[in-house]
C-alpha positions in Angstrom: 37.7 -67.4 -69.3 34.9 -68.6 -67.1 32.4 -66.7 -65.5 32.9 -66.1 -61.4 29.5 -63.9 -60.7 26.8 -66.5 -61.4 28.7 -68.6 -58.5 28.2 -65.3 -56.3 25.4 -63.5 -56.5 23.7 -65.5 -53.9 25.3 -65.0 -50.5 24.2 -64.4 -47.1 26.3 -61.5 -46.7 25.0 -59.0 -44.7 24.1 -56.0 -45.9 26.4 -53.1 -45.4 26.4 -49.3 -46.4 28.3 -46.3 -47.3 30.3 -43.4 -45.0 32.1 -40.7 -46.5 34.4 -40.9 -49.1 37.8 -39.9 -48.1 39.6 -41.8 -51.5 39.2 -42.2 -55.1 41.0 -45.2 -56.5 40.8 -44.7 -60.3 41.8 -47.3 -62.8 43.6 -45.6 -65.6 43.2 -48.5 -68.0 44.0 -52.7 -68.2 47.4 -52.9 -70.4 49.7 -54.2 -68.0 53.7 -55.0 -69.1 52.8 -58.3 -66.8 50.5 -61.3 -66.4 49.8 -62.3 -63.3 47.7 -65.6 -62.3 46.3 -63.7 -59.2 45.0 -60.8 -61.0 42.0 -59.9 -60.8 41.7 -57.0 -63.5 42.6 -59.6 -66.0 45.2 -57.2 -67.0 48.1 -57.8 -69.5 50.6 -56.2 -72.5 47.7 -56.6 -75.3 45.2 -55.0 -73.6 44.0 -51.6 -74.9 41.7 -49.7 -72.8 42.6 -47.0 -71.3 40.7 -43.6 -69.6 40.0 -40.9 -72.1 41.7 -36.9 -71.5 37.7 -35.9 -70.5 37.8 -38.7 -67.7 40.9 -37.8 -66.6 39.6 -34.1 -66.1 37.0 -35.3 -64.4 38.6 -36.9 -61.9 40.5 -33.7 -61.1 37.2 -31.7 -61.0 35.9 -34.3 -58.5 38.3 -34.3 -56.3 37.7 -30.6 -56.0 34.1 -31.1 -55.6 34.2 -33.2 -52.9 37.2 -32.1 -51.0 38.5 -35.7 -51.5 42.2 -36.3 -49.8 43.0 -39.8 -51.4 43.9 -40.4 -55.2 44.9 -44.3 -55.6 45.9 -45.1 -59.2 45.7 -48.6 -60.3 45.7 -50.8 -63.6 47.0 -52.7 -65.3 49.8 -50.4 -64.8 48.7 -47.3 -64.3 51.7 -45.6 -65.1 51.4 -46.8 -68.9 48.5 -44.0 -69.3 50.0 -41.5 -71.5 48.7 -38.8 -68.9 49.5 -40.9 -65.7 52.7 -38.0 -64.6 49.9 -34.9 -65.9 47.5 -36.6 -63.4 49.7 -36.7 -60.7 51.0 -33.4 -60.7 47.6 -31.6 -61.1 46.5 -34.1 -58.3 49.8 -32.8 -55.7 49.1 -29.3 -56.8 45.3 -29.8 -55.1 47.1 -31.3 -51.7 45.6 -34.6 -52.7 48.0 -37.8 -51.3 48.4 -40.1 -54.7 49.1 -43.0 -54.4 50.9 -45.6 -56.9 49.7 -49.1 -57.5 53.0 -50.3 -58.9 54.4 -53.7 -60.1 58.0 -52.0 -59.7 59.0 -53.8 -63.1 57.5 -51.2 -64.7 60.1 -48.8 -63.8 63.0 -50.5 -66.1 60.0 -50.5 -69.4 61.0 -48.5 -72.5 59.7 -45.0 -72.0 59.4 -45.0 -68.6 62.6 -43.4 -68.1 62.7 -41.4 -64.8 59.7 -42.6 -63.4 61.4 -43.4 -60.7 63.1 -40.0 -60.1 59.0 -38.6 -61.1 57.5 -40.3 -58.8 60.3 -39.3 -55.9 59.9 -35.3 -56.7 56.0 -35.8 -56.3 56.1 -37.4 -52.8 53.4 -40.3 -54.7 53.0 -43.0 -52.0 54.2 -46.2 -54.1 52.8 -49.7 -53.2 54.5 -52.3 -54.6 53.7 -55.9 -55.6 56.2 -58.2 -54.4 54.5 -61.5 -53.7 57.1 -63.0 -51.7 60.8 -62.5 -50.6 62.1 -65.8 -52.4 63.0 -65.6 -56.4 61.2 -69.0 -56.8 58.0 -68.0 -55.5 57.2 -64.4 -57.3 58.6 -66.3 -60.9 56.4 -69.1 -60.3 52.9 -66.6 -60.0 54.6 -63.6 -62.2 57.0 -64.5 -64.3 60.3 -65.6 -65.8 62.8 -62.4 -64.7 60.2 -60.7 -62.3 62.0 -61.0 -59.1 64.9 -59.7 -59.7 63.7 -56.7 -61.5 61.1 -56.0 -58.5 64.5 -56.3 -56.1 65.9 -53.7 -58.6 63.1 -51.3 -58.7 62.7 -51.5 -54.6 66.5 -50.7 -54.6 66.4 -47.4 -56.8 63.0 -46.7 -55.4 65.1 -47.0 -51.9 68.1 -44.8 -53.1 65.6 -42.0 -53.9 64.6 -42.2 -50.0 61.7 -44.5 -50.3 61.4 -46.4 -47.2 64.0 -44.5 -45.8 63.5 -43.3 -41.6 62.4 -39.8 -41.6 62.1 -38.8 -45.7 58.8 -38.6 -46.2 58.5 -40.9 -48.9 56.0 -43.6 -48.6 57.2 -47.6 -49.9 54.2 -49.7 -48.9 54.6 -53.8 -50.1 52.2 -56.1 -51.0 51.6 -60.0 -50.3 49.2 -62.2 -52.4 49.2 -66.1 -51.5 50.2 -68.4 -54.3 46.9 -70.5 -54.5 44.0 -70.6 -53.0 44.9 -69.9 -49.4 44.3 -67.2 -46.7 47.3 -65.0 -46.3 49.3 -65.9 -43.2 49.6 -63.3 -40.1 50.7 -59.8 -41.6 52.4 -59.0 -38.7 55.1 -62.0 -38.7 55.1 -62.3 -42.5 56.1 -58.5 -42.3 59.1 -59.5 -39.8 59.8 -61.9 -42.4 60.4 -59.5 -45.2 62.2 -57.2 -43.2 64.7 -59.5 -42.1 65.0 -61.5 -45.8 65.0 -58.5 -48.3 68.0 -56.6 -45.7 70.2 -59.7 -45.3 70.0 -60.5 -48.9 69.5 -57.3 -50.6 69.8 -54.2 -48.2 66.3 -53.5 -49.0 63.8 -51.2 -46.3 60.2 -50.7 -46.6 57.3 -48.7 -44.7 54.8 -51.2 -44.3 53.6 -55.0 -45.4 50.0 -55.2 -46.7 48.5 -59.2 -46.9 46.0 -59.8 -49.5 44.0 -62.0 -49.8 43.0 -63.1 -53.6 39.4 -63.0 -55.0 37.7 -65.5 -56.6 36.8 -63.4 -59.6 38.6 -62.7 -63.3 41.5 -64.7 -63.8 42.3 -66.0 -60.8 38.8 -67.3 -60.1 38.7 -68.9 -63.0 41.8 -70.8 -62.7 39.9 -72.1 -59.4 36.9 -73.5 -61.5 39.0 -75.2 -64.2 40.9 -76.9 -61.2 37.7 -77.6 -59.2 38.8 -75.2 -56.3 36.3 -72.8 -56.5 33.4 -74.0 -54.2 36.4 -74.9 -51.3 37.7 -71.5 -51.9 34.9 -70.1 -51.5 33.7 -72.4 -48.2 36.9 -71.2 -47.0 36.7 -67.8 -47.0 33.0 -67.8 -45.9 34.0 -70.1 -43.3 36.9 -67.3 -41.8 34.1 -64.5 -41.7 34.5 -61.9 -39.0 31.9 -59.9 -38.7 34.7 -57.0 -36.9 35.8 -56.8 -40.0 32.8 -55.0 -41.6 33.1 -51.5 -40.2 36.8 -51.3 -41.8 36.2 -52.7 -45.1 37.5 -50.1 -48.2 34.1 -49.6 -49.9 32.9 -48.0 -47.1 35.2 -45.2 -47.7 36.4 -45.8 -51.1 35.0 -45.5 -54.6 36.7 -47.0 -57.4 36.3 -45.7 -60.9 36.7 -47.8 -64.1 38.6 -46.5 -67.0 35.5 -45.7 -68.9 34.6 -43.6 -65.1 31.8 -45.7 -64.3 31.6 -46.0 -60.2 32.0 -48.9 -58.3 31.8 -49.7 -54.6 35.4 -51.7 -55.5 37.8 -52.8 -58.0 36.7 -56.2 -57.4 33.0 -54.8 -58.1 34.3 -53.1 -61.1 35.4 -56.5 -62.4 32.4 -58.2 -61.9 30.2 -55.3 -63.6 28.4 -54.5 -60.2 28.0 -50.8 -60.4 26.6 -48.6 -58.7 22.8 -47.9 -59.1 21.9 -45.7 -61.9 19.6 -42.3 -61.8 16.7 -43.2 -64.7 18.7 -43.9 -67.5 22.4 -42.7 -66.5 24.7 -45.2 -64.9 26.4 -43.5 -62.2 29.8 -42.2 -63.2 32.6 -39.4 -62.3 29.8 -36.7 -63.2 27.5 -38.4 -60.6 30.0 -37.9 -57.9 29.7 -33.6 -58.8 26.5 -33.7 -57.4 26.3 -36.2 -54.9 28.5 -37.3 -51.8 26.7 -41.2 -52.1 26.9 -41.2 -48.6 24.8 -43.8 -47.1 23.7 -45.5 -49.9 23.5 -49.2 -49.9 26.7 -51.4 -50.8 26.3 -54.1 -53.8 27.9 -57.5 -52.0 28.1 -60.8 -53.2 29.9 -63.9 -52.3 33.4 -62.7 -52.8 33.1 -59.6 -50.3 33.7 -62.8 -47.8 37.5 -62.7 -48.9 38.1 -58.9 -47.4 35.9 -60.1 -44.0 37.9 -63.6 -43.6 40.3 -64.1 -40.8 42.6 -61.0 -40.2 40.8 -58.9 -43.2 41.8 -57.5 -46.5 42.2 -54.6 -47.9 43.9 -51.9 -50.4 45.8 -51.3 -47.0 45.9 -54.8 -46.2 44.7 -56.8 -42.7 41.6 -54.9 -41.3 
């Protein structure tokens, strides 16, 4: 795979710093039961790390510490973390919203029996990759069989109330462009999904989030190999809006590797830009007991242009 970060670390980005933190988004490890070209965690089924029981304590004792309302679990799939359900419910009992980064395949996997029904009893806010609304499309960027076990996973997630007017229970979706392209308006795309996923499969949902993909991991380096990069790039510093800035996610947000080293982002974490250390300590979950990081300095580099272009992007989708 090629390297994205030498192509990035010079920008004219400006400079940008922390508020509060009102989430944690932890990464529970990289095996994935998918592999997707967009992905920029590089994730997949033969990968192997994954957070150790001490991290996992850690996190709960930080969200403790710092009164934090937001737990976001990611992968890979995170639910492939032998204590992913332990988590959660240690999480709920704290009053801390979790939410679920899932690829809603991962609901029919072997062992994941009544993850489902879990996930339902816990109130876990699930947001779900479905790339588009067309079979062709999400087989093309995810895989033979993917769409229509996604359209099954969004119906049983919809029978449990998901989506549903007036339950409670969160079903958030999420859009990736196929190639090297801004998403298109998140508003209308939504309409879009609404309409196609009823008439065709009596399927509801909360909300639509657009995301725009990075030039990093795998799908950056797709770009290079097809000599895409630079115009990717061009393109997304070219869209900057600079009222985009004060609602970016690492403002708000820090994300957590599975070895609980802190990042300003997941797509920080991928490209090994972590937080400043203290002497010889890198900062991690332990850093986070003593400190809130508030106004500290944010590491940017070229990519951070793909959250600021056009309409924004985000874990919550258009800024």
């Amino acid at each position: 795979m090629r390297e994205t970060l030498p192509l990035l670390e010079l920008t004219e980005f400006p400079a940008i710093d922390r508020h509060a933190i009102d989430t944690l988004q932890v990464n529970l490890g990289y095996k994935c039961n998918q592999r997707c070209l967009h992905c920029h965690v590089n994730a997949g089924p033969t990968r192997t790390e994954m957070m150790t029981e001490d991290n996992i304590a850690l996190v709960l004792d930080v969200l403790r510490a710092r009164d934090i309302k937001v737990l976001d679990l990611t992968g890979g799939a995170p639910e492939l973390h032998p204590q992913f359900r332990e988590l959660v419910v240690k999480a709920r009992a704290l009053g801390v919203k979790v939410i679920d980064r899932c690829n809603l395949t991962i609901l029919f996997e072997p062992e994941q029996e009544g993850l489902a029904e879990f996930l339902a009893a816990n109130d876990v806010e699930v947001v779900a990759s479905l790339p588009c609304y067309s079979m062709e499309n999400v087989d093309a960027q995810r895989g033979d069989g993917v769409f229509d076990k996604s359209i099954a996973g969004l119906q049983t997630l919809n029978q449990l109330g998901y989506g549903q007017s007036g339950s409670g229970r969160v079903l958030n979706l999420v859009y990736n462009p196929q190639g090297p392209a801004l998403p298109p308006n998140q508003q209308r795309l939504e309409a879009d999904y609404r309409r196609e996923l009823m008439a065709h499969f009596g399927i509801v949902f909360n909300s639509l989030f657009a995301l725009a993909n990075m030039p990093i991991q795998r799908f950056g380096s797709t770009l290079i190999s097809k000599g895409q990069f630079d115009d990717y790039l061009a393109l997304l510093k070219g869209s900057y809006s600079e009222a985009n800035l004060s609602s970016v996610m690492c403002r708000s947000l820090v994300s957590v590797d599975w070895q609980g080293y802190l990042y300003d982002c997941d797509f920080n974490q991928q490209l090994g830009l972590g937080l400043p250390s203290t002497g010889d300590q890198r900062a991690d979950l332990t850093t986070l007991l003593s400190t809130t990081l508030q106004g500290q300095p944010i590491r940017v580099a070229g990519h951070c242009y793909g959250c600021t272009a056009g309409q924004g992007s985000s874990c919550g989708g258009a800024l």
